[in-house]
C-alpha positions as CSV (number, residue, x, y, z in Angstrom):
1,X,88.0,80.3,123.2
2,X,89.0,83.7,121.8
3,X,86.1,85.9,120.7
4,X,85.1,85.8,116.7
5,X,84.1,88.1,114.5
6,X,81.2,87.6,111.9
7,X,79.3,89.9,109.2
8,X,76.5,88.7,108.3
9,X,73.7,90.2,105.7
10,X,70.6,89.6,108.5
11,X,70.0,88.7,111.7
12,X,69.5,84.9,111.1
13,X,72.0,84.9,108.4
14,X,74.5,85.6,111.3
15,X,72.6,83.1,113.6
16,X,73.4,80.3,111.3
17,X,77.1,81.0,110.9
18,X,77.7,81.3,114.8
19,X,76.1,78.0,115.3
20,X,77.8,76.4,112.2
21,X,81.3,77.3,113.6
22,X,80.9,78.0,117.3
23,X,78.1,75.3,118.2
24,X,75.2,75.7,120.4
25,X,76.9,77.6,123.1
26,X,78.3,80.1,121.8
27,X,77.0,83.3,123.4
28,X,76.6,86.9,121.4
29,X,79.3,89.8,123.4
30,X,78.5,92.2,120.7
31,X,76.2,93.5,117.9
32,X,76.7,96.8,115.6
33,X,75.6,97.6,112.2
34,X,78.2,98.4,109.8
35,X,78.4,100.1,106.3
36,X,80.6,99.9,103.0
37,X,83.7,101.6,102.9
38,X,83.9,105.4,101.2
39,X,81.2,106.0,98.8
40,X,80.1,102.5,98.7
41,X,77.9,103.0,101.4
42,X,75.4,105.3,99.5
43,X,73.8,102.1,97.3
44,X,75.2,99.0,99.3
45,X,73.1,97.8,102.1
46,X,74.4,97.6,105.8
47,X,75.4,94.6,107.0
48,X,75.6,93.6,110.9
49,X,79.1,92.8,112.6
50,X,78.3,90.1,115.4
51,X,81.6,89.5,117.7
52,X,81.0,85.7,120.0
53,X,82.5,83.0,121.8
54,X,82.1,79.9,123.6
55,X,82.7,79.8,127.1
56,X,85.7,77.9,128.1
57,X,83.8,74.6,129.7
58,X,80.9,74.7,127.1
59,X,82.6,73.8,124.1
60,X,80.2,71.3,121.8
61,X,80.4,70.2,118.2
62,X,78.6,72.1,115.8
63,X,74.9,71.6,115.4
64,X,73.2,70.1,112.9
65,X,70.3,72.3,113.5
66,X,71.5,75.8,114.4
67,X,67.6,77.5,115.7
68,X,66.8,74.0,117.2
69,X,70.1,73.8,119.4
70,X,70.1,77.6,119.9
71,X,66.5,77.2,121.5
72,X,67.7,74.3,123.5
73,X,71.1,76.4,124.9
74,X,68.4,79.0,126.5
75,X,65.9,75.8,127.7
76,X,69.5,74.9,129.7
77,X,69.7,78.1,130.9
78,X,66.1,78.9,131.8
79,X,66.3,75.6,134.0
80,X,68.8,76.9,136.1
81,X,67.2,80.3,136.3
82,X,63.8,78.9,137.2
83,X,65.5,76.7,140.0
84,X,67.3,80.1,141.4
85,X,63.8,82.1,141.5
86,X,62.4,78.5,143.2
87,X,64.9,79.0,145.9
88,X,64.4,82.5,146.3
89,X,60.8,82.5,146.6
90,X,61.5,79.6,149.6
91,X,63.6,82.2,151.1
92,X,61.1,84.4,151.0
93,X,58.3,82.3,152.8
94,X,60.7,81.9,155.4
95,X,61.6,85.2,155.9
96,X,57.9,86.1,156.1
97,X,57.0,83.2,158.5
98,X,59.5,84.3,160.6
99,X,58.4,85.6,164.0
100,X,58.5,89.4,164.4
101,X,61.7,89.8,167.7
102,X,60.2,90.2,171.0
103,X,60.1,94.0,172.1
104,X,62.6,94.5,175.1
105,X,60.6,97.4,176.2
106,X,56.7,98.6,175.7
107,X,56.3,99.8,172.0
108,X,55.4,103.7,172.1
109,X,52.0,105.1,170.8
110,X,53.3,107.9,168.3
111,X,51.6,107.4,164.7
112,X,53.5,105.4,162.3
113,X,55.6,107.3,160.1
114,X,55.8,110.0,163.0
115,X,59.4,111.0,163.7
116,X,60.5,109.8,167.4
117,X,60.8,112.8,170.3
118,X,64.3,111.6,170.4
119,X,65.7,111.8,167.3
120,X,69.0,112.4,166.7
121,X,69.4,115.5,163.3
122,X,70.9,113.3,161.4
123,X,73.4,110.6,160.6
124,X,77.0,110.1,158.7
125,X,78.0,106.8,157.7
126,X,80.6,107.4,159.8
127,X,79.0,108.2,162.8
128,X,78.5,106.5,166.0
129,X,75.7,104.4,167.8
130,X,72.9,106.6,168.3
131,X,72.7,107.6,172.2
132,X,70.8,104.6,173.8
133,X,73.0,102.3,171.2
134,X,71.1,102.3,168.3
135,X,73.3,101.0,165.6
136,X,70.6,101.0,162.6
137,X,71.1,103.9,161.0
138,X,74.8,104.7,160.3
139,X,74.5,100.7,159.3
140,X,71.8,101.9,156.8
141,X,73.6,104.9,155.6
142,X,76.9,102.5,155.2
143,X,74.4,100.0,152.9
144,X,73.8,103.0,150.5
145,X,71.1,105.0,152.2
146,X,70.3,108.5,152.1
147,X,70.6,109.9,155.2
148,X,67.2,111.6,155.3
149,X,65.7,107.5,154.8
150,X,67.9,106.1,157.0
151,X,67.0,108.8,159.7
152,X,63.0,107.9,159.1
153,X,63.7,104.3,159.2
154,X,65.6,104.4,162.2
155,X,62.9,106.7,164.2
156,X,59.9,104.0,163.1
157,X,62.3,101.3,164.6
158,X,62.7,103.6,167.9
159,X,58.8,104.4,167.9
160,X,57.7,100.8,167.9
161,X,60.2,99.3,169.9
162,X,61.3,102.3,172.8
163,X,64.4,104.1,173.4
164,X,66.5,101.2,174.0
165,X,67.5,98.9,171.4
166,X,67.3,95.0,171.1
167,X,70.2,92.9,172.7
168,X,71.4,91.4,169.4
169,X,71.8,93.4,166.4
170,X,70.4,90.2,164.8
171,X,67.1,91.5,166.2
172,X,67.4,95.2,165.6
173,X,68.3,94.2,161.8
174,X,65.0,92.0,162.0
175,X,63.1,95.1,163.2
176,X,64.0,97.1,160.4
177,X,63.1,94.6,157.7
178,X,59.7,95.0,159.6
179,X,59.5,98.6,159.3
180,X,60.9,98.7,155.5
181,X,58.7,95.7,154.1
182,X,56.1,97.9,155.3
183,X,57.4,101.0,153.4
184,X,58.0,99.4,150.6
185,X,55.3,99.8,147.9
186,X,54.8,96.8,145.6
187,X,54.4,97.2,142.1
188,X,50.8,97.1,140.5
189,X,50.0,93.7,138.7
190,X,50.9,93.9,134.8
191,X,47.8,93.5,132.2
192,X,48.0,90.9,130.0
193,X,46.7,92.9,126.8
194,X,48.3,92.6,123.3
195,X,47.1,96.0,122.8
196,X,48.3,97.5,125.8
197,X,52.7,96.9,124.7
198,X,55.3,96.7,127.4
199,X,57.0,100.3,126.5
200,X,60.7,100.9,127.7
201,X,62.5,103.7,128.0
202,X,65.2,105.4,129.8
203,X,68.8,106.9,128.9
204,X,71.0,105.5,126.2
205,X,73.4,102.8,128.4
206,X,70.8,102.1,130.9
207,X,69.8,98.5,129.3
208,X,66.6,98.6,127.4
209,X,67.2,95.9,124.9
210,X,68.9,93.6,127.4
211,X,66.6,93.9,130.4
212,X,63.8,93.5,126.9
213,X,65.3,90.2,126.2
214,X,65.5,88.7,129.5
215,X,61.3,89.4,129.9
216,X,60.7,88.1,126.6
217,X,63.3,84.7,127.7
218,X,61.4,84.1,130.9
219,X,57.9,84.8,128.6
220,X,58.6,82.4,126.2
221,X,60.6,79.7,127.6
222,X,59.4,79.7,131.3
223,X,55.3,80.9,130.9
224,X,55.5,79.2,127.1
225,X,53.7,82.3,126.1
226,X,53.5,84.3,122.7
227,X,54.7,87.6,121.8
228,X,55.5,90.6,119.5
229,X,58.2,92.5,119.4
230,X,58.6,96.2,117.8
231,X,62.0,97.8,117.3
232,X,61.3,101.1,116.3
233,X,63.4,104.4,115.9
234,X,62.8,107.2,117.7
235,X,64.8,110.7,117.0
236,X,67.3,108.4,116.5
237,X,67.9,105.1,114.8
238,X,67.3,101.6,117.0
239,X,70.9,100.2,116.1
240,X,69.8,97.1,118.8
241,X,70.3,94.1,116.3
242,X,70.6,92.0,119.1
243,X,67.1,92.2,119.6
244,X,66.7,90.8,115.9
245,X,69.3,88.3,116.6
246,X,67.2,86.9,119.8
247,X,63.6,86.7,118.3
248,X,65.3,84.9,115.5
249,X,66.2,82.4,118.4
250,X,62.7,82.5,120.0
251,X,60.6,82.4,116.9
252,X,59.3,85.9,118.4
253,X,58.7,88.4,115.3
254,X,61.0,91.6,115.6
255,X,59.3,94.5,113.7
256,X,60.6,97.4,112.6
257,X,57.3,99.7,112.1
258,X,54.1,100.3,114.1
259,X,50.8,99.8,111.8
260,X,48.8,99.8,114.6
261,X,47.7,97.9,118.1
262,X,45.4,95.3,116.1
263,X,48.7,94.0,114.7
264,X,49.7,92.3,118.1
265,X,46.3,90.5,118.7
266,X,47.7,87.4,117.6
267,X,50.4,87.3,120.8
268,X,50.1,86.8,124.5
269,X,52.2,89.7,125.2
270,X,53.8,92.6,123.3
271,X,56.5,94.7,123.5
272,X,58.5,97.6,122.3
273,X,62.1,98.8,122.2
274,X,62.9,102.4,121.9
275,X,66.6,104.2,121.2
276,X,67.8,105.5,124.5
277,X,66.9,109.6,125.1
278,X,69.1,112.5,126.4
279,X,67.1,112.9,129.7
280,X,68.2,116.6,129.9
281,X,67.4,117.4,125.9
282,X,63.6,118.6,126.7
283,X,63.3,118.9,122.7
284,X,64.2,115.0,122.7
285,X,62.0,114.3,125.9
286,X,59.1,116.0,123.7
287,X,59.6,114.1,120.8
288,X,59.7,110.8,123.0
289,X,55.9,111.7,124.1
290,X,54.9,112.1,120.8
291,X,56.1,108.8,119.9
292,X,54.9,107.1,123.0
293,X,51.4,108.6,122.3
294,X,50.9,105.9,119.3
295,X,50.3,103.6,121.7
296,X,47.5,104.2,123.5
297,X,47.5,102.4,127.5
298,X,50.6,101.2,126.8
299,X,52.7,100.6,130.2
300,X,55.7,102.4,130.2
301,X,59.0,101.0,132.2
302,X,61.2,103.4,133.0
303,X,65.1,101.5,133.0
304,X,68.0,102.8,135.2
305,X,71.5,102.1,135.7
306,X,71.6,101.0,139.4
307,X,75.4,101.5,139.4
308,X,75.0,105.2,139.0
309,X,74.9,107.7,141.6
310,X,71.6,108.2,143.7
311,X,71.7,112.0,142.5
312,X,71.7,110.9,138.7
313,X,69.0,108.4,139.0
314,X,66.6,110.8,140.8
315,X,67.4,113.4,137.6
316,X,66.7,110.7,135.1
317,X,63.2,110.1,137.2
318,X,61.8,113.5,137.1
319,X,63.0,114.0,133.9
320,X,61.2,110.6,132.7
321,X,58.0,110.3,134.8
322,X,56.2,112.8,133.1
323,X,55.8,110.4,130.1
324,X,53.4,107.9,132.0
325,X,56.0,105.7,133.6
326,X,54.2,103.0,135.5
327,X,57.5,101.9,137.0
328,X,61.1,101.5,137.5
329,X,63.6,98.6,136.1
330,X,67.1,98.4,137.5
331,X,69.8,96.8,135.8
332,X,73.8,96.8,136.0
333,X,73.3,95.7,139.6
334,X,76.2,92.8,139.0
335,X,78.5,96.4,139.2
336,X,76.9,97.5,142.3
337,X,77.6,96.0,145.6
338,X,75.5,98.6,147.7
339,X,72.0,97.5,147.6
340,X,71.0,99.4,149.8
341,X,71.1,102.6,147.4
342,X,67.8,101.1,145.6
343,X,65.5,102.3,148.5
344,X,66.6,106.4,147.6
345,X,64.0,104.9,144.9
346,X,61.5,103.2,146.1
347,X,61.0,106.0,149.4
348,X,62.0,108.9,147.4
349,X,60.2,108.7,144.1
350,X,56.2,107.8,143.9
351,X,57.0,105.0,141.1
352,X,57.0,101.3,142.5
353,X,60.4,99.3,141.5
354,X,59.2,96.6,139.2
355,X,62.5,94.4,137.9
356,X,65.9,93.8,139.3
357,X,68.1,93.2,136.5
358,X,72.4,92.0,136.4
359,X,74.9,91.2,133.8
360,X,74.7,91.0,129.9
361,X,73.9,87.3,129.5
362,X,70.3,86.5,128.4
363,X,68.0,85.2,130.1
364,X,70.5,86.1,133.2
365,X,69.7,87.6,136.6
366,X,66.3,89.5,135.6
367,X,63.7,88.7,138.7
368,X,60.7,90.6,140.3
369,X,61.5,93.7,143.2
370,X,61.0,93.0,146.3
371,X,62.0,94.3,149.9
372,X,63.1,91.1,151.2
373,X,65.1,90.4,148.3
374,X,67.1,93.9,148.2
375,X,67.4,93.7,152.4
376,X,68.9,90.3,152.0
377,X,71.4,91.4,149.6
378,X,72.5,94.9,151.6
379,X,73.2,93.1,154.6
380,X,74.8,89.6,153.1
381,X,77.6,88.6,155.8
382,X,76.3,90.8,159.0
């Protein structure tokens, strides 16, 4: 079905006509706030342009109950989400109960994180075989590595296991999941305090309000837990109506000022949405503190656009992580096939990577970092 258009006064004034006319499975594309033409606009209040659709095998009747069904569309689709994290976390415990490959020659004694007496300078992902017919760290570079990560990986894998390599590159892959997994640093467990909000921020574009609504999905409909949600402006105005739109759907209360941490007490969880922020405007970064200082042991997530380059997602993190960031949220990785380019982050920056987000659609792909998760994906077909 052909995408509609509808202007609405209010979030759930817009709710009610997609469900009345499009049914329970209709699914918001696109949300902006719009205002009356010429002079109008000085005394006439904005209204909110919402453009959906129905998918092309989930066309239903229209509801009778338009919250009720819309509640029950994002049960459906929770289902299915909670059934994918089951299988992943099953191919998880396999992966860890999997015995380490057998060493085909002594392991040497240098320190761990030592760089091998062998070493080749460096790697191109173009390159050959290391002498001795190591193929790990071109392979590395190829999956989206940094050379300089992909050389250090490759020397742990030649300290522990000897100049030679395994037979298989099954094995030598298997021996550099080893090393990484135990590079990787996991993420610190969250706090469960009203009073201490979920915080994101990050570059306009990056996917604040959408990685923001898949949390608060999975709160709600899979943990059956409480929350509070603030919208607030920053330098700039929150245009994210979206946001409104989905706590309408939830139940979850969307507000639009902060009076305070005691407000929250009566949620599970808490979070808040912030416009995006010119990472190079240091005047903007400033004003960003000053806002982020209302909330006193709040835990800050930092949101990047995986798709972009390595070099502009280690800008945005120095320019960020001065604010408190506690840790890093990657979305758009639906537009990235090289997986690999996510550990530039977790061995170049001191932040842990918390959430790996893809696609628009909410609740969607949104599931906890890991290293066996993002190893799996870089290597898919080898």
């Amino acid at each position: 079905m052909s995408p509609k258009t509808f202007i609405a006064d209010s979030a759930a004034d817009a709710l009610a006509q997609i469900r009345a006319q499009l049914g329970p499975d209709a699914v918001v594309l696109n949300v902006r706030q719009v205002t009356g033409p010429g002079l109008a606009r000085l005394w006439q209040k904005p209204q909110i342009e919402v453009v959906a659709h129905v998918p092309e095998a989930a066309v239903t009747p229209p509801p009778a109950a338009p919250l009720a069904d819309g509640l029950m569309a994002l049960r459906r689709e929770m289902a299915e989400l909670r059934g994918r994290m089951e299988q992943e976390r099953r191919v998880a415990a396999k992966e860890a109960a999997r015995p380490a490959p057998p060493a085909a020659a002594p392991p040497r004694t240098l320190p761990f994180g030592a760089a091998s007496a062998t070493a080749s300078p460096g790697y191109s992902s173009s390159s050959a075989p290391r002498l001795g017919g190591w193929h790990i760290g071109p392979l590395l570079e190829r999956a989206g590595l940094e050379t300089r990560h992909a050389q250090r990986i490759a020397d742990e894998c030649e300290s522990l296991h000897g100049p030679q390599p395994p037979a298989a590159l099954g094995e030598e892959l298997a021996l550099a999941q080893q090393v990484m997994v135990s590079l990787w640093r996991p993420a610190p467990a969250l706090r469960d305090e009203p009073r201490c909000p979920h915080v994101f921020i990050g570059a306009p574009g990056a996917g604040k309000t959408t990685a923001l609504c898949k949390w608060l999905a999975q709160t709600v409909l899979l943990a059956g837990q409480s929350a509070h949600v603030w919208r607030l402006d920053g330098s700039t105005a929150n245009t994210a109506e979206a946001l409104s739109v989905y706590g309408e759907i939830l139940g979850v209360p969307v507000t639009r000022f902060w009076r305070g941490a005691e407000e929250a007490d009566a949620a599970a969880i808490s979070f808040v949405d912030l416009p995006g922020v010119a990472w190079r405007d240091e005047a903007a970064l400033r004003a960003l503190g000053g806002l982020l200082a209302q909330f006193p042991g709040a835990q800050v997530h930092l949101v990047l656009n995986a798709a972009y380059e390595v070099s502009l997602q280690l800008a945005q993190v120095r320019a960020f992580a001065p604010l408190g960031v506690a840790d890093l949220c990657l979305t758009h990785l639906d537009e990235e096939p090289r997986w690999g380019k996510l550990w530039n982050l977790a061995l170049g920056t001191n932040l842990p990577l918390r959430f790996l987000g893809a696609g628009q659609n909410i609740p969607g792909e949104f599931s906890p970092a890991s290293a066996e998760k993002i190893f799996a994906r870089q290597f898919a077909g080898i």
